[in-house]
C-alpha positions in Angstrom: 3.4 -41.8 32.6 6.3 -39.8 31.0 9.0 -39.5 32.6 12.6 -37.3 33.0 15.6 -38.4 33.8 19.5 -36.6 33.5 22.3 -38.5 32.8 26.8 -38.1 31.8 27.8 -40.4 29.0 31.4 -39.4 29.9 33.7 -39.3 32.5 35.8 -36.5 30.9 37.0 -32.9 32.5 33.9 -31.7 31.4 30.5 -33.3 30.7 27.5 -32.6 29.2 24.1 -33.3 31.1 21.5 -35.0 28.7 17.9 -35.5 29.1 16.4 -38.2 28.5 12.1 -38.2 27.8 10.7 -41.7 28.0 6.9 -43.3 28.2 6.9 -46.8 28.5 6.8 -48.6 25.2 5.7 -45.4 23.4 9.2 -43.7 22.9 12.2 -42.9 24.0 14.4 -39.8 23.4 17.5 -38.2 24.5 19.0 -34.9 23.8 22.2 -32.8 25.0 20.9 -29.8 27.7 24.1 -28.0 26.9 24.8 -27.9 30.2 28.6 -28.7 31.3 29.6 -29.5 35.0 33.2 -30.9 35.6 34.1 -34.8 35.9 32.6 -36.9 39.0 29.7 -34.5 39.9 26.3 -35.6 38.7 24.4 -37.9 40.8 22.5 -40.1 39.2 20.6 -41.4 41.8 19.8 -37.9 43.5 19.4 -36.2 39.8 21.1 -33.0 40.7 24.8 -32.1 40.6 27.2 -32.4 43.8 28.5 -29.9 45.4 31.4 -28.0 43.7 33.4 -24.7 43.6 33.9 -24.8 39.8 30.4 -24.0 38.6 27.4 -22.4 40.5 25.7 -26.0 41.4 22.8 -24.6 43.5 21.6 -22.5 40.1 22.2 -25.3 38.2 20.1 -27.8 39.9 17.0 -25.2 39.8 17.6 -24.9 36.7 17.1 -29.0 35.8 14.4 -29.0 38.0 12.4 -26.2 36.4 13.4 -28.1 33.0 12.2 -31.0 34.5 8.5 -29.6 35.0 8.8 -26.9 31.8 9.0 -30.4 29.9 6.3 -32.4 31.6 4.3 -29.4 31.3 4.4 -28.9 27.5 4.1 -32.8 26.6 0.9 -32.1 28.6 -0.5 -29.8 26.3 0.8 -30.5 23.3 0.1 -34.1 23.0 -3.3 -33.1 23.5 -3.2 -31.0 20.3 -1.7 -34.0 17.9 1.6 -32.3 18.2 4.5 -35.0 17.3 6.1 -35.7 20.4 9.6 -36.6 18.9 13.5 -36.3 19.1 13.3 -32.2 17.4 9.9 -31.3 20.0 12.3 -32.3 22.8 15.6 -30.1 21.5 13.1 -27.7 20.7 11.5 -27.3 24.2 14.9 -27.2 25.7 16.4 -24.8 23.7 13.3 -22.5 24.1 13.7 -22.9 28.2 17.5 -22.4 28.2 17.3 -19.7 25.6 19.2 -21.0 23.2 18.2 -20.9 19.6 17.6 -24.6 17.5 18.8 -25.5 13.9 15.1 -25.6 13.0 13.1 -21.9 11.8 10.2 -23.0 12.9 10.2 -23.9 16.0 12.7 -20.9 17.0 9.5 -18.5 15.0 7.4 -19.7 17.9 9.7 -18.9 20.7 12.2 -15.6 20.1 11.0 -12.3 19.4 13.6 -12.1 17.0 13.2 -15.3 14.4 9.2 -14.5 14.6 10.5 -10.5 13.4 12.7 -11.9 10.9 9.5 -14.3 9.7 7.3 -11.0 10.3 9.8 -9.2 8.4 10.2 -11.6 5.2 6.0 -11.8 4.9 5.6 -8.1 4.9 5.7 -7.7 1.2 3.1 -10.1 0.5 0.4 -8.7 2.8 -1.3 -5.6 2.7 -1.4 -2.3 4.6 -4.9 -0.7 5.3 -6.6 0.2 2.7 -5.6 -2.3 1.1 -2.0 -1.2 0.0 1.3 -2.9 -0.5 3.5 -2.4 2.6 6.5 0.2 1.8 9.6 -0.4 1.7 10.4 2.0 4.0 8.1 0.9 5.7 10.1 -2.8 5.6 12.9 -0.9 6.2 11.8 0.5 9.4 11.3 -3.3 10.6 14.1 -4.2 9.8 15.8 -1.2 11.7 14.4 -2.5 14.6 15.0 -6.0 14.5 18.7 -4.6 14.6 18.1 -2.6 17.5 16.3 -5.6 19.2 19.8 -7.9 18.7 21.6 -4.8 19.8 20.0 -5.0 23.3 19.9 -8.9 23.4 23.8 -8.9 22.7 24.0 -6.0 25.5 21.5 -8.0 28.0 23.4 -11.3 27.4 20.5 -13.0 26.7 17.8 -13.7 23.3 14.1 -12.4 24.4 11.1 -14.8 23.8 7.9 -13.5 23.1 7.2 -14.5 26.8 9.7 -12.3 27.9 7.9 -8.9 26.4 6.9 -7.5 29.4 7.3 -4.9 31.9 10.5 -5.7 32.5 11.6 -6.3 28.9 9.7 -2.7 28.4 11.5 -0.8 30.9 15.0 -2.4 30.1 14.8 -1.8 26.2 14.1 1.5 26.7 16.9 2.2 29.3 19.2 0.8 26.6 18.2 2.6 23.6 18.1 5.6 26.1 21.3 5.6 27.7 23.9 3.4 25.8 22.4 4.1 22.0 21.5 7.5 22.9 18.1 8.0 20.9 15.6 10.4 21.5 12.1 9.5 22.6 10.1 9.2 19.6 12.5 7.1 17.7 12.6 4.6 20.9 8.9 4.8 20.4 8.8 3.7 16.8 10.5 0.8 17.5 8.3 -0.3 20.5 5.4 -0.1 18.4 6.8 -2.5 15.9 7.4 -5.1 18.3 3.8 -4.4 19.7 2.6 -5.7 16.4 5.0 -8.1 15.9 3.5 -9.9 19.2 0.2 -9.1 18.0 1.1 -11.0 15.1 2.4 -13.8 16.8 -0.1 -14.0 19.2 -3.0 -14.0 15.8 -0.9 -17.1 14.7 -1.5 -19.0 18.1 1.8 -18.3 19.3 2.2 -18.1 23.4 3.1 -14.0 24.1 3.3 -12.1 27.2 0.0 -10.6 27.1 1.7 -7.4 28.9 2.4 -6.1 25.6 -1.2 -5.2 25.4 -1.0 -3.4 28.7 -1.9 0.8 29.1 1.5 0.9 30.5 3.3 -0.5 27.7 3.7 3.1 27.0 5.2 4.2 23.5 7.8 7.3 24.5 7.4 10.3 22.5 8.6 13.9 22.8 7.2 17.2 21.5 9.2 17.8 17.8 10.2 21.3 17.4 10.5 20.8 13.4 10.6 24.3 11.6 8.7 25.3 8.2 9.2 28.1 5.8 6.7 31.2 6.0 5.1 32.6 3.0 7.2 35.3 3.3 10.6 33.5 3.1 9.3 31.7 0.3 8.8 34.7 -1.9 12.1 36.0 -0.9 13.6 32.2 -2.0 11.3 32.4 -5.2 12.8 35.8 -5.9 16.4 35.1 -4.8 19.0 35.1 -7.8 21.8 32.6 -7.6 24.8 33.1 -9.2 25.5 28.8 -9.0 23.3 26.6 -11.3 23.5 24.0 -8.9 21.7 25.7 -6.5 19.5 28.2 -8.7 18.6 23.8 -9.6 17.7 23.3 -5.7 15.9 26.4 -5.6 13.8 25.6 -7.8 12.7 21.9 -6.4 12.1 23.1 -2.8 9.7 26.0 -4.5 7.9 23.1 -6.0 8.2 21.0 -2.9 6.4 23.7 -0.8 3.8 24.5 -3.7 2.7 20.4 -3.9 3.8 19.2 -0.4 4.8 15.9 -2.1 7.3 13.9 0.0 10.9 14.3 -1.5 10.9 10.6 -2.7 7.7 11.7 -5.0 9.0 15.3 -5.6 12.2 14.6 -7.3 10.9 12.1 -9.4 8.4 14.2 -11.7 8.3 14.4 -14.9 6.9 16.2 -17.9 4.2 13.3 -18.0 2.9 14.1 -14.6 1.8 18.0 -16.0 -2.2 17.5 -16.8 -3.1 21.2 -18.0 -2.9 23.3 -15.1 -2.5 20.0 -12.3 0.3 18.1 -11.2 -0.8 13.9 -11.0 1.4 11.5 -9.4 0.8 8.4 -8.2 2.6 8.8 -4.9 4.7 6.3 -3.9 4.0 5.7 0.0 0.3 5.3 -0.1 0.1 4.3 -4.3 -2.4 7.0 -4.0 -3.1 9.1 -7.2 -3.1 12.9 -6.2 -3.9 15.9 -8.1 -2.5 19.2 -7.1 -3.1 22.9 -9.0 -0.2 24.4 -10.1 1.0 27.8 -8.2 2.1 31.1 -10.0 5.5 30.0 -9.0 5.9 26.3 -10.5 4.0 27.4 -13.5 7.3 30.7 -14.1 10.0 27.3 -13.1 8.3 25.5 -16.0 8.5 28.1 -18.3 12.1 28.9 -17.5 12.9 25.9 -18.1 11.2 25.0 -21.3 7.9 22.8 -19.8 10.2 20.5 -18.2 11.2 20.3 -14.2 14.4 21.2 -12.9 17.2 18.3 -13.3 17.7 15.6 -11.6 19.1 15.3 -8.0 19.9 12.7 -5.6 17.7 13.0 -2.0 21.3 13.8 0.3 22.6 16.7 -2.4 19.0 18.0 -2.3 19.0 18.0 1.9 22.3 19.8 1.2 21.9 21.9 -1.5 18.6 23.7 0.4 20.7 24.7 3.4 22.6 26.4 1.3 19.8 27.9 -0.4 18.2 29.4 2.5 21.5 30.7 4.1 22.5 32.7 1.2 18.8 33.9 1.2 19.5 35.0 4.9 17.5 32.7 6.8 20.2 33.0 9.3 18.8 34.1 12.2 18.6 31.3 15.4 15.6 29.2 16.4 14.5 26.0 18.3 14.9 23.1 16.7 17.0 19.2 16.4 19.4 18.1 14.1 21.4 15.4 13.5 24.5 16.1 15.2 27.5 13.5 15.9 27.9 12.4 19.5 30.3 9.5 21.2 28.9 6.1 22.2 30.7 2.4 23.4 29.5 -0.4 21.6 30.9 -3.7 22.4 33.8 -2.0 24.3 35.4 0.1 22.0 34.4 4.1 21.1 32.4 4.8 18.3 30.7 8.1 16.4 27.4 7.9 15.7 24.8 10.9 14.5 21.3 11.3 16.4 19.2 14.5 16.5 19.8 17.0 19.1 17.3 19.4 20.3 19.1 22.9 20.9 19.2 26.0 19.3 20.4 26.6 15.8 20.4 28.8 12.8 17.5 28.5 10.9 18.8 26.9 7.6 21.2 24.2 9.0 17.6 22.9 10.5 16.3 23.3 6.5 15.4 19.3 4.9 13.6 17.7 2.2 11.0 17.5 4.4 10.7 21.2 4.8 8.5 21.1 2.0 5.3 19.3 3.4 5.3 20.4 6.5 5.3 24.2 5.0 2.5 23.4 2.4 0.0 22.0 5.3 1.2 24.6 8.2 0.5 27.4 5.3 -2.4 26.4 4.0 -4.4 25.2 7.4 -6.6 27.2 8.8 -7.1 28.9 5.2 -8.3 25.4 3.4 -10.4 22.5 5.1 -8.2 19.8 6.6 -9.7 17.3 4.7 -8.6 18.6 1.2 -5.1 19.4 2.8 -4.8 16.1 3.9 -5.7 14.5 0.8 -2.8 16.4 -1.2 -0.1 15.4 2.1 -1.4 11.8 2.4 -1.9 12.1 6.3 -4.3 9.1 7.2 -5.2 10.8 10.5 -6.8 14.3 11.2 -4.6 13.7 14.6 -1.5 12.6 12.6 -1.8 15.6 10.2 -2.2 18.4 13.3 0.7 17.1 14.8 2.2 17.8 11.4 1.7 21.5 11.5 4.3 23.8 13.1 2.9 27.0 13.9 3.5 28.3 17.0 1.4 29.6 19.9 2.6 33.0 19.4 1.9 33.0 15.3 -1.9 31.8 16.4 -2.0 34.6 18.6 -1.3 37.0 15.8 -3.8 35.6 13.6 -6.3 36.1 16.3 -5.2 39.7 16.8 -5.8 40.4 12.8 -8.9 38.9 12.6 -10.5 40.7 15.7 -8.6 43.9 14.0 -11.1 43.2 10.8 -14.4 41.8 12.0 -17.0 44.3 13.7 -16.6 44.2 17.1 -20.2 44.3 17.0 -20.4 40.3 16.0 -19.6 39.5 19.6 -21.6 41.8 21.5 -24.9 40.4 22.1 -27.7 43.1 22.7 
């Protein structure tokens, strides 16, 4: 039978503990625990450290005893399997137990949340997204995001997380940290939660031992209500009409018109060209979902066209556009104050020292400093709901999800309210009456 035995090889101030895994004539290995204890005070005979004030021995000793079984355990199972039972399974094993990472990918992809990410991570652009779609990059980019996150809280914690450890615990404590020390708002924390719920998905498809709490009802994803604003109709005729003095932003102008009359995402939206006009339709192949998407041009795009000459305005960079549309919409008058977040900078400690970071802030601003890119496509499908079917609104905004797309749309309980009123104000009250 296999066996497990600790030894010193020194005599020095300090001395490592080794392991040694032996089964008869079979093999024989030994490998460095990484665990230190100061010179004289391992018994061999009893296996455990002697008493001592320099190092906690009590912890220690549990410690080699749980080792002990973790690695009786494992060789059970895994020789089983055809697993090589060698020099690198025993460092790996240990390693895993005392949480410490090994020289070799591999093995660490089937222990720590973070290697399988990073592995999870550098696969991503070879599969495929449903339907059948190249995963985005910012899509990628999001992953990556929160494998940053993840080290941020295992460097806070003092301690790498396995894909054991992604439990309650791990749930509660992960979302306490981005919480109170990185100071994000619900939905964000969310996002990240659900990537490492399919990153132990992932690992768990591949054979890999998870913590099947991940799976759980109350692994809950946190999310808060977004208070997001759009542009009316009627502030988008007053926009469309508005005379700038400034080219640059009579240039801005002129996008976000287009933007709320195609409800392409900015990354699309800045990028057309003359060759994406077909007659009276806009076609672009949309860069998100690779999806192509036809969309009739409005009175308004077709009068920026012929301004300037059949060809769309010029060229802007995503951040001057975010800008330049606040600006837009202030000197319009959208001044007046509303609900709503913004990225605002607020004062965190990382690693000790002060540091500025920006987050979104839910409070009460004036309406165009809460004005972005993505004003545009939340204004086309909060305009055009309720007028259009959802289905051909959600084919132009690319929303996968009737329940995705209605969270989209910003109108509030008051502005439904006044729709009612005007249609009861039209219809024949007679319609309602049964007689």
């Amino acid at each position: 039978m296999a066996s497990v035995r600790y030894r010193t090889k020194t005599n020095s101030k300090k001395n490592t503990i080794f392991l040694r895994f032996k089964q008869g004539g079979q093999f024989d290995f030994e490998v460095k625990t990484g665990i230190q204890i100061p010179k004289g005070k391992f018994s061999l005979s009893l296996q455990r450290i002697n008493p001592t004030d320099e190092v906690d021995f009590n912890k220690l000793n549990k410690k080699l005893r749980n080792l002990k079984t973790h690695i009786e355990n494992q060789y059970g199972s895994d020789s089983v399997e055809g697993i090589i039972i060698d020099n690198k399974w025993l460092s790996g094993k240990i390693n895993g137990f005392l949480n410490k990472k090994s020289n070799d990918k591999a093995i660490d992809e089937k222990q720590f949340l973070s290697s399988f990410m990073q592995f999870f991570i550098d696969t991503a652009k070879k599969r495929l997204d449903k339907p059948n779609n190249p995963i985005s990059y910012r899509t990628i980019q999001h992953y990556q995001t929160t494998k940053i996150k993840l080290n941020d809280y295992e460097r806070h914690a003092g301690k790498l997380v396995k894909l054991t450890d992604v439990d309650m615990f791990f749930h509660e404590a992960f979302i306490e940290y981005l919480d109170t020390e990185q100071k994000l708002n619900p939905n964000t924390i969310g996002g990240y939660l659900s990537v490492i719920k399919r990153v132990c998905r992932k690992a768990e498809l591949k054979g890999y031992e998870v913590n099947a709490n991940y799976k759980s009802s109350d692994f809950k994803l946190p999310s808060n209500k977004t208070t997001d604003t759009y542009l009316t109709l009627k502030e988008i005729h007053e926009i469309n009409s508005f005379e700038f003095k400034k080219d640059y932003l009579d240039n801005a102008r002129d996008w976000l018109i287009i933007g709320v009359w195609t409800g392409f995402r900015v990354s699309d939206l800045l990028t057309l060209t003359k060759s994406n006009i077909d007659g009276d339709f806009i076609q672009k192949d949309t860069l998100k979902t690779d999806f192509p998407v036809y969309v009739p041009m409005h009175n308004h795009v077709k009068k920026i066209l012929e301004k300037r000459k059949g060809k769309f305005p010029r060229k802007i960079s995503d951040p001057k556009f975010n800008d330049y549309i606040k600006v837009v919409c202030k000197d319009v008058g959208l001044t007046y104050e509303i609900k709503g977040s913004k990225m605002s900078p607020i004062e965190i400690e990382k690693n000790g020292k002060k540091k500025t970071v920006y987050r979104k802030v839910n409070d009460v601003y004036k309406k165009h400093e809460l004005i972005s890119s993505h004003v545009c496509r939340r204004s086309f499908a909060t305009n055009h709901y309720g007028k259009l079917d959802t289905l051909t609104i959600m084919k132009i905004t690319g929303h996968k999800t009737e329940s995705q797309f209605l969270k989209y749309i910003k109108i509030t309980p008051r502005e439904y309210a006044v729709k009612l009123k005007k249609y009861w104000e039209k219809i024949n009250v007679n319609e309602f009456v049964n007689s």
